[in-house]
N, C-alpha and C positions, 0 to 999 in steps of 0.2 A: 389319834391326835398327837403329834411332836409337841411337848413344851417347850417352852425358850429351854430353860434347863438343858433338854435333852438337846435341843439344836445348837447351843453354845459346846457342850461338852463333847457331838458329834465333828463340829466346826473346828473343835482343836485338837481331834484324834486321842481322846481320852474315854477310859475306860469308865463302866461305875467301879468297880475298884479303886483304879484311883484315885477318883474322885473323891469318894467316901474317906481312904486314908488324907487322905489331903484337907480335911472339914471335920474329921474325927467324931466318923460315925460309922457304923457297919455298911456292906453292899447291899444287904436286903432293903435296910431303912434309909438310903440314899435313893435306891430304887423307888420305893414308896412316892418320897416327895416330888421327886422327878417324875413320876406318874401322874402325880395327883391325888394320887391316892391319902395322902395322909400331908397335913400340914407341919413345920419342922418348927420347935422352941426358939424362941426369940435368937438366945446364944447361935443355934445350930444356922437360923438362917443369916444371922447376920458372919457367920463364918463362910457360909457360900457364896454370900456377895463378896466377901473379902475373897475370896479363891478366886473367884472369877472375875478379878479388878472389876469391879462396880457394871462390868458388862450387862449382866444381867440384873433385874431390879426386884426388889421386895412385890411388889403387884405382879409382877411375871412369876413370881415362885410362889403365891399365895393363892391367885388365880390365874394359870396360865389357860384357860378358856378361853377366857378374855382377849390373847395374843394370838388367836389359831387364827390361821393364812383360810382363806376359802378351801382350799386345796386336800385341805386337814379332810374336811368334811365331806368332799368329794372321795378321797380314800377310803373313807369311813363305809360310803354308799356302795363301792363298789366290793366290800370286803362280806359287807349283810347279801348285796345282790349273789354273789359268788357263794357263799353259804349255804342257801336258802337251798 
C-alpha cells in the first residue's frame, strides 16, 4: 500500500533522504512513518506537514490506511497470489 506520504513525496520526485533532511529526522525513521510502520512525535509530524505545504494532512500521516485507493489492495492481492 502507497501512503499519501509516499505518493506526495513520489509526485514531487523526492527522495526519503531528502525528505528526512528536510523534517530533520534520519532516512530509516522517515521510512518507518511513511510506511506506517511507526507513528512520528507531535514536533516531527507537524514538520512534515509543514515540508509538504499542508498537502498532505495529519489523518493521512497517522492513518494512512484510511486513504488507500482500491487499487492499493488489488496490488496487495496480486503480490500474495504471485508468492504463493
Amino acid at each position: 500500500m502507497a501512503s499519501p506520504l509516499a505518493k506526495k513525496r513520489k509526485e514531487l520526485d523526492l527522495t526519503v533522504e531528502q525528505v528526512a533532511i528536510g523534517v530533520g529526522c534520519s532516512a530509516p525513521n522517515y521510512w518507518r512513518i511513511e510506511s506506517g510502520e511507526q507513528q512520528p512525535r507531535k514536533g516531527l509530524l507537524q514538520a512534515i506537514i509543514r515540508y509538504f505545504d499542508n498537502q498532505v494532512s495529519e489523518m493521512e500521516i497517522l492513518f494512512p490506511e484510511q486513504f488507500a485507493d482500491e487499487k492499493d489492495f488489488e496490488d496487495l492481492t496480486k503480490k500474495e497470489g504471485g508468492a504463493a
